[in-house]
C-alpha positions, 0 to 999 in steps of 0.5 A, spaced: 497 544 868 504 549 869 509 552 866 516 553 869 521 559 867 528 557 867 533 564 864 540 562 863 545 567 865 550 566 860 546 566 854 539 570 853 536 563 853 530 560 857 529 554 859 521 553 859 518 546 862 511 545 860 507 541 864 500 536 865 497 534 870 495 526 870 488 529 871 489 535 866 490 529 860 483 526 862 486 519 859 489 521 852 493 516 849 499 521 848 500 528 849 504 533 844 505 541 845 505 545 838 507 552 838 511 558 834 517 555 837 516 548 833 512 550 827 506 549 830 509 541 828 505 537 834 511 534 839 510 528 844 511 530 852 513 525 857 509 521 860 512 521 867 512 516 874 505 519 877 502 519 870 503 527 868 506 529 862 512 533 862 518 536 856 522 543 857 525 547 851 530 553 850 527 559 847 530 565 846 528 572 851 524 577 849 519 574 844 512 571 846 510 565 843 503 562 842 501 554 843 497 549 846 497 542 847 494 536 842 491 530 846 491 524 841 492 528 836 485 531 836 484 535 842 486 541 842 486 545 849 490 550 854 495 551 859 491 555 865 496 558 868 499 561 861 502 569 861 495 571 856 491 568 851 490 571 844 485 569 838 488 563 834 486 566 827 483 560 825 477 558 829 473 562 835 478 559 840 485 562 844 492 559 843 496 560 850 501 565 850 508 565 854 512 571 854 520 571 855 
């Protein structure tokens, strides 16, 4: 699991990659990310090469912005290495957070 923060110098803009380990997915079928930033409307990675899951998405700076990953669209789970993790207000469980 890894997020990798990319900021422009041009526009106060991020380039966010997230990103799953061929093991972290544990064999799903498909690999979405959902959060404040879409909606929480599930959104396919790509699956890559070494059989990782990867997608980048522009966000603008100086906002936090809570998500998770949805395997086979069932299985909700966390990024490890997120900037901090909050009450999802749904369940007892935490959504990742990112701060830009």
């Amino acid at each position: 699991m890894a997020v990798a923060k990319q900021f422009l110098k041009s526009k106060p803009l991020a380039k966010v990659t997230f990103e799953l380990s061929a093991d972290a997915v544990n064999g799903a079928k498909t690999v979405a990310l959902a959060g404040e930033f879409n909606g929480w409307d599930a959104q396919d990675l790509k699956k890559q090469k070494d059989g990782s899951y990867k997608t980048t998405v522009e966000l603008p700076v100086g906002s936090e912005y809570q998500f998770r990953y949805v395997l086979d669209g069932t299985t909700w789970i966390n990024e490890l290495a997120a900037d901090k993790y909050v009450a999802s207000g749904v369940s007892s469980e935490e959504n990742s957070v990112i701060v830009l």
